[in-house]
N, C-alpha and C positions, 0 to 999 in steps of 0.2 A: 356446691362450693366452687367448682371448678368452671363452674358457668358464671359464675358472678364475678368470679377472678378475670374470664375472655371480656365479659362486656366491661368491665374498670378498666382493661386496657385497651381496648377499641376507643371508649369514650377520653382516655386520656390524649391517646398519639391523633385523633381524629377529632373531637370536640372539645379540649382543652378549652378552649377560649372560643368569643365570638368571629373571630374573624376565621379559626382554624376550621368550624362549624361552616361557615360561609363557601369558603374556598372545597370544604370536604361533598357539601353540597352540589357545587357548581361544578366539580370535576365528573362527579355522578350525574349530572344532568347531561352534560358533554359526553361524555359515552353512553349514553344512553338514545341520544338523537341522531350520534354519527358509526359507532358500532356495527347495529344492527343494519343499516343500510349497505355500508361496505363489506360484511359478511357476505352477504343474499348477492352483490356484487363479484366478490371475489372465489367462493363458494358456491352457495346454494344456487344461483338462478347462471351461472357461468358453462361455457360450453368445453368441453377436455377432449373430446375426439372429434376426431373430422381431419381431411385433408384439404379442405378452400374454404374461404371467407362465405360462401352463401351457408355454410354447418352450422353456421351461428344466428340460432333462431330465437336466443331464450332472453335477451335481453342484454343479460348478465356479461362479466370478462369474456371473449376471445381467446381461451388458450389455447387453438387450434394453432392462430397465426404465432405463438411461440413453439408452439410441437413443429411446425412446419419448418420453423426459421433453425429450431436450436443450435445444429449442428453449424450452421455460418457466424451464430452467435456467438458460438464457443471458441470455433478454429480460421474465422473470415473466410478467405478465400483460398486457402489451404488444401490444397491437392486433396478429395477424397482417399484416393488412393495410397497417402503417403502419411494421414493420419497417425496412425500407428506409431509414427518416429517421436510425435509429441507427445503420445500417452505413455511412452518407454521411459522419458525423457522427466516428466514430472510423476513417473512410476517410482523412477530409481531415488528422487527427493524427498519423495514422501516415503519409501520404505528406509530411507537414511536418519530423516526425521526420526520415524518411527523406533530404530535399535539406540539411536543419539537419547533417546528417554529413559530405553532400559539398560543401556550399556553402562560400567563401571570409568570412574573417570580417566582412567589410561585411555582406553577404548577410545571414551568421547573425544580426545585431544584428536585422534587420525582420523575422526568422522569428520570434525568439523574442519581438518587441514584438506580433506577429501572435498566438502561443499563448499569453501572458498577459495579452493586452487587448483582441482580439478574438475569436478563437476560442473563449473562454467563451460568450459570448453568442450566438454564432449556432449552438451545442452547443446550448445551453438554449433556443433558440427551434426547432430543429428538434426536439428531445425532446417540447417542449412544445405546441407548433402554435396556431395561434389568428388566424393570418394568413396571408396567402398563398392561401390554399384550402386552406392544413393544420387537419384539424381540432385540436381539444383534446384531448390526454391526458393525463389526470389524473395527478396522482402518483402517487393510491395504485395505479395501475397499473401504476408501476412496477417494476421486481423484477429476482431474478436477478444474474449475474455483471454486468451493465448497472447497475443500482444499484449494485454493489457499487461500481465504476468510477468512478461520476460522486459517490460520498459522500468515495469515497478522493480524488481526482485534484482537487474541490473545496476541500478540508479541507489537504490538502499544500499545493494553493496560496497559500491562507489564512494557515496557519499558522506558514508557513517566515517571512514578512517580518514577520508580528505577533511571533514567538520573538527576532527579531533585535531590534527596537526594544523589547522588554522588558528580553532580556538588556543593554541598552545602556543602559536606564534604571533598572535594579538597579545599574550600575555608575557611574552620575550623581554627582556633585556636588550639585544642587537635589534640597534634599530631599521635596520633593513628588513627585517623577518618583522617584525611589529608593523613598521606600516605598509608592508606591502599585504600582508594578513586584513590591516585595518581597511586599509582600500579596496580590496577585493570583496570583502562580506560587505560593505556598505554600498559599494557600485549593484553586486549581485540581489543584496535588499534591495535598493532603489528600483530594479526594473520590474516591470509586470511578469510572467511567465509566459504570457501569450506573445508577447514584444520577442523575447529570449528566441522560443521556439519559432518564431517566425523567422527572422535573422538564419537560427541555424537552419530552416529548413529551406527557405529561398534567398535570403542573399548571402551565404558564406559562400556557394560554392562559386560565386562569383570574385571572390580575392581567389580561388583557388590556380593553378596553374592552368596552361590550354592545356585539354587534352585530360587531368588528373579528377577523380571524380572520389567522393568519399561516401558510401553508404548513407542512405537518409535517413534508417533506423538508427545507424551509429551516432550520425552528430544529434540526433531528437535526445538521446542516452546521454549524451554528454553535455548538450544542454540544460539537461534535469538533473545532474548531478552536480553541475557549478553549482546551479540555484539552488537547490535543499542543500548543499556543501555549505552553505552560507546560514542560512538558520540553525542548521546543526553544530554551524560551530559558538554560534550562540547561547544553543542549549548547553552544550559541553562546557563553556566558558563559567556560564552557572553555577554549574558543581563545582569545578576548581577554584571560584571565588570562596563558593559555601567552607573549602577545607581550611581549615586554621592553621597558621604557621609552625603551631609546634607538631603536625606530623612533617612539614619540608624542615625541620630542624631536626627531627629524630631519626630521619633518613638519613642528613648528613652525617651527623653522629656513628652511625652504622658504615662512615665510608661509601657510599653511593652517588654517582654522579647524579647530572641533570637526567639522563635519558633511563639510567634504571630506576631510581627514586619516580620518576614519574611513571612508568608501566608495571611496577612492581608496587609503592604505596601510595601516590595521588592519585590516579587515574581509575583506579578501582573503586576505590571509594566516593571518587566523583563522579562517576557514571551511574553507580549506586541510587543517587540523590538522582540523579535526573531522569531516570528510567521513564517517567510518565511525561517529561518533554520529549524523550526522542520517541517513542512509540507515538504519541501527537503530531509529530516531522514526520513519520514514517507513514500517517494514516492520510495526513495533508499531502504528501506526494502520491501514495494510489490513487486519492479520488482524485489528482490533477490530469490526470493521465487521460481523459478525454480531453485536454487543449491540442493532443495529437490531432487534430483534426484539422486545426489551421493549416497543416504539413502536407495535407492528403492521407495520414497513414487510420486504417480503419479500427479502432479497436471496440470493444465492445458497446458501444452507447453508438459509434460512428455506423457499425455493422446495421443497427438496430435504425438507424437515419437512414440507411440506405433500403431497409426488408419497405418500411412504412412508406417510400415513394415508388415502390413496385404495383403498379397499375389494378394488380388481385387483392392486394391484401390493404385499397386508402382505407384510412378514417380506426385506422387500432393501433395508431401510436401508445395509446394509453397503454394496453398490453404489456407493450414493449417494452415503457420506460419503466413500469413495475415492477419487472423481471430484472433491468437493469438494478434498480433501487435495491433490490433484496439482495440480487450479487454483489453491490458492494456492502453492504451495512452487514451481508453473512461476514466478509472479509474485512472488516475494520472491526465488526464484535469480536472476530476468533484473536486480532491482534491486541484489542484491548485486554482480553481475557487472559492472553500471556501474559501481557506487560504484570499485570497481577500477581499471576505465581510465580513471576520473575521475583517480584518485588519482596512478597511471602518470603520466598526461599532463600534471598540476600539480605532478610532482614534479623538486624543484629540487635535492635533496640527491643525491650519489654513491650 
């Protein structure tokens, strides 16, 4: 009974109809011709140990020349030595993370005033050194899935609270806040991000004074925060259209101004709605994060351009970019999968 129950619904959600039969087909044929090739490729016929490109006899992947590279892939050009300050650094985030999930909500409120107002900065000062007996590491030393990190995780933070006070000031009364809002997200749409980061990486410092110089990782960060600042406040804009006027009247009613009625009853509920557009803003700005590269600054895919023109290891960029692929798709699944139990847990509807 229990068998004839699985095949009626296989045949229903898969053979329904002729066309669903066709596609159910064809999908099976497609992995069936390209599967097993890329298995034997990336598996079975691949080489996992070895220290140089001749270890690679078998055909298959090259995962020698990632065992070899990892560590530049990871941290660039980052002082061996001084490692350690960046696993401390993304140690203390992820174990903050981690209590932020089981801690009660009092708790949570100092965690997360600790990751948005503290924990930048003693990130940045242990990356960067300059006290303590740390020494200085330059930027441009820095690289790798480490840059990628700190351009992204920078730039999020940024541009999540700058998107929301735009979107709120496109949606203004005073029309000074409204069209200077308006202007700014539609200049920041109109340009490319390569355009952007070009500007900020070679010709700003050119308005700047003689003599005054401003970090190239800083203006790369503040270039990618105009620009996703500008989308975001689009997304946000969204939600706060979505809410209906009788919660900004039922606010008023309660005696609430403009700025508490909106952090207190719009803005929760509007964000609410839009969670799976910013997490979209959010995933679109990590994978941009190799146009660093117009700038010179090396991050992880840049790291990986530089191992594949080293004279030992021509002809395994494929390798390379595989490895790139899966670290980002690990890091855009983990954020999508948030956004989910985010959504789950805010969710108020049947």
């Amino acid at each position: 009974m229990m068998k004839n129950l699985n095949l009626l619904w296989f045949k229903e959600k898969f053979f329904s109809t002729p066309l669903n039969a066709f596609l159910t087909i064809s999908i099976i044929y497609l992995g069936f011709i390209t599967i097993p090739p890329l298995a034997n490729w990336i598996f079975f016929d691949a080489t996992f140990i070895g220290s140089k490109k001749s270890d690679c006899v078998s055909g298959g992947a090259c995962w020698v020349f990632v065992n070899v590279w990892f560590e530049r892939f990871i941290y660039g050009l980052y002082p061996a030595e001084e490692i350690w300050r960046i696993n401390l650094a993304f140690g203390i985030l992820a174990a903050s993370i981690l209590v932020y999930n089981f801690a009660n909500q009092k708790i949570r409120k100092y965690i997360l005033i600790f990751l948005f107002g503290v924990f930048p900065f003693i990130s940045l000062f242990l990356f960067h050194g300059g006290a303590l007996g740390l020494p200085v590491v330059d930027t441009r030393e820095w690289g790798g899935l480490f840059l990628t990190l700190v351009i992204s995780v920078f730039a999020i933070i940024f541009c999540f609270p700058l998107g929301i006070i735009l979107a709120m000031g496109r949606r203004s009364t005073l029309p000074v806040f409204k069209y200077f809002s308006i202007g700014f997200i539609e200049f920041w749409r109109g340009v490319p991000l390569i355009t952007v980061l070009f500007m900020a990486g070679v010709m700003f410092p050119l308005f700047l004074p003689a003599g005054s110089n401003l970090d190239k990782l800083i203006r790369v960060i503040i270039a990618i925060t105009l620009f996703e600042a500008a989308y975001m406040a689009e997304v946000v804009r969204g939600g706060l259209q979505a809410i209906t006027r009788g919660q900004y009247d039922a606010a008023k009613s309660l005696g609430m101004g403009y700025w508490k009625s909106h952090f207190f009853i719009i803005l929760p509920q509007a964000l609410k709605i839009v969670i799976p557009g910013i997490t979209n803003t959010f995933i679109a700005l990590f994978k941009d994060t190799p146009l660093v590269f117009v700038v010179g600054l090396l991050e992880i895919l840049g790291m990986i351009n530089l191992a594949k023109t080293n004279p030992n290891w021509l002809g395994l960029a494929t390798e390379g970019y595989v490895f790139a692929a899966f670290v980002y798709w690990a890091f855009c699944f983990w954020m999508s999968r948030y956004s989910l139990k985010l959504e789950n847990r805010l969710k108020t509807s049947n």
